[in-house]
Structures are given as C-alpha cells and as structure tokens.
N, C-alpha and C positions, 0 to 999 in steps of 0.2 A: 504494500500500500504506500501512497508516493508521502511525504507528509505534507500536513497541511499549512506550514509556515512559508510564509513567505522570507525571504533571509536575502537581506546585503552582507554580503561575504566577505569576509575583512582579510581571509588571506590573499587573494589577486590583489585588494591595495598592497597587502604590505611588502610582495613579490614586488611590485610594480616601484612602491617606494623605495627597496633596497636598490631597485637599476638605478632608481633615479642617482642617487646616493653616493652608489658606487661610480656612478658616470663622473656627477659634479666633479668626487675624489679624484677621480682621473685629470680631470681639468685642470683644480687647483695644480695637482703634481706637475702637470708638462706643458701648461696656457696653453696647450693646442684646441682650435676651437671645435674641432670632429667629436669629442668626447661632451660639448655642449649639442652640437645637431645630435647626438644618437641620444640624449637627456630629453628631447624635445618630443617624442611621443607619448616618453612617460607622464613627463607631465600634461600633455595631453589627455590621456586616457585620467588620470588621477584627477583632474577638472572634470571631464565627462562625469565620471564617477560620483565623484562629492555633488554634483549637479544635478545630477538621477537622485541623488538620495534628500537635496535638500527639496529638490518638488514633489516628490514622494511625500514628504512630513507638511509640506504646504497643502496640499489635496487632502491629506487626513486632518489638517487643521479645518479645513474647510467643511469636511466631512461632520467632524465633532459640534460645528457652530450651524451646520443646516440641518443635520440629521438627529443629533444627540434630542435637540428640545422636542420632536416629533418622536421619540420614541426610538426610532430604529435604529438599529443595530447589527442586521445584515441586509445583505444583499442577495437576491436568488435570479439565478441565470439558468435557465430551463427553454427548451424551446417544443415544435409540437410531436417530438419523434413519437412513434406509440412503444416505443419502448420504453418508456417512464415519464411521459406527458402525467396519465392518468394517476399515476404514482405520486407523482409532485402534487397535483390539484388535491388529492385524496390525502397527501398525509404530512406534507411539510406546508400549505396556504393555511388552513384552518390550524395547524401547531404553531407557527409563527405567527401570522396576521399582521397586525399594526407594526406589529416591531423589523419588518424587511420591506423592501424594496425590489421591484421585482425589473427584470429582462428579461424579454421572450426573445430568443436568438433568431427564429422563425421571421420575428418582424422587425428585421435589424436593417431593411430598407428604408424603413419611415420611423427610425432612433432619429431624434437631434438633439445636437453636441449636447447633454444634460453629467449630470456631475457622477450619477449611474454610470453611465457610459462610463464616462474618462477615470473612474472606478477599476469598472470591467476591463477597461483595455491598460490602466498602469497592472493592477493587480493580477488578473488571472486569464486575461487574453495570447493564448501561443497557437500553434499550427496546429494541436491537437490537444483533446483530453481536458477541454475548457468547458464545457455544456453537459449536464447542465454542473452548476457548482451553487454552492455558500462561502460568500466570500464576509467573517464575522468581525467585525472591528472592534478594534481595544482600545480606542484614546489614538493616541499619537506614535502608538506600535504598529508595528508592520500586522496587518489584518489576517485571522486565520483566512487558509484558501481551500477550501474542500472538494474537491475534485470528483465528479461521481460517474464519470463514463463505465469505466472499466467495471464499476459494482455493478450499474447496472446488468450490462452485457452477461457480466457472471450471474446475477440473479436472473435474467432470463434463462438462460443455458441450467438453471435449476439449481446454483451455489448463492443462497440469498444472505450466508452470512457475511460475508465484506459489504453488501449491502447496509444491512443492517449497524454492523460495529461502524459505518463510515458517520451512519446518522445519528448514532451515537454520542459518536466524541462530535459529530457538529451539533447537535443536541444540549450536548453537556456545557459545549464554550457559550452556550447562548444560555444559560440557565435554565431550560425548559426541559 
C-alpha cells in the first residue's frame, strides 16, 4: 500500500546542497570560474525546491483560512467509473458530508481554476493512481493523500481488505 503522506524530501536538498558546497570549495581553492558555472544548477534546483515548498505552505494557508471556518477538512476526488462510483456515493458522501469537498474527475472539462482544483493538482495529481482519493488536511502540514485505485481494482477482483484498511486509516485521520 503506497503511503498516504505527502513528503518534501530533505535528502535531494541536502545531496544537492553538499555539490553546491563542494563546488563553491573548489572555487574558493583555485578562483577558477568553471567550478562556479557547475554550482549554478544546484543552486538552481535548491530555489526551485525551496519555491515548490514555500507555495505548497501558501495554498495550505489559504486552504486553512477558506476551508477550516466551513468545516472541511478533506477533499474527495472520485469520478463516474462503476467501479467505485457507487461505492463512494454509498459510503464515504453520507460519512463525511459537510466536512469535504468534493471533485468528480468525470467532469474535469467544466472544473474552473477553484482552490479544489489547485488542491488536486499540487497534492495528488500524477499520470496514475490519483482517482479516486482523500486528500485530509492538517493545518499547514503536508495533507494526508489517500490513494484508492488499486483497493479498489482489488476489491473488485474479490480482495476487499486493502479496501477496507485504506478507508480506515482515511477514516481514522479525519476522526470519523
């Protein structure tokens, strides 16, 4: 089961900050300027980096000052598969209610730009394995991400406990 954190991974910075590091050191040693151009990606990337992570905490700020006084607290991304349409409508709408937000993927033609969305697409938007999910917020932490393709698929196929355990622990992080 993939887990459900979302995580800014502090080893690639500190990879990335030891080149940086060891380039400058080289510089200082021999003023040649080669060892500052080969410094210049890292530091690129480590602005990229810090930049993704400070609009990340800006979006969850926003999240906590629109969403928090309305109640909510996740977000649910389901679309109309009949493989766990009926599933979602029947057992996570009526357990959650007021307290989520919801995205149909189905009708992601006629989505505009809303704060859901840009939700959806920093947090739990990739090539696969995104639909449907719960995406749970904690304040200004990185948001559980709960992932339910794959439960599904297997609770079709007749294995409903990863199913189950996934709704669980998203169950549990939303106090319900």
């Amino acid at each position: 089961m993939p887990p459900p954190l979302y995580r800014f991974t502090v080893g690639c910075s500190v990879a990335i900050l030891g080149y940086v590091g060891f380039s400058s050191a080289l510089f200082l040693a021999t003023r040649s300027v080669l060892f500052l151009v080969l410094a210049l990606p890292g530091l690129i990337a480590l602005g990229y980096r810090a930049l993704r992570h400070i609009r990340a905490r800006q979006l969850l700020a926003e999240v906590q000052r629109t969403c928090a006084p309305r109640g909510v607290r996740c977000l649910i991304i389901y679309s109309n598969s009949p493989v766990w349409e009926e599933h979602v409508k029947a057992h996570w709408f009526p357990r959650l209610g007021p307290m989520a937000d919801t995205l149909n993927w189905s009708e992601r033609a006629a989505w505009q730009e809303s704060l859901a969305v840009r939700v959806f697409r920093k947090f739990c938007f990739q090539s696969r394995n995104f639909n449907p999910a719960i995406i749970v917020f904690r304040g200004l932490d990185d948001p559980l991400v709960f992932r339910f393709f794959y439960a599904f698929h297997e609770a079709k196929d007749g294995r409903s406990l990863y199913l189950s355990a996934l709704e669980g622990q998203a169950f549990e992080a939303l106090g319900v």
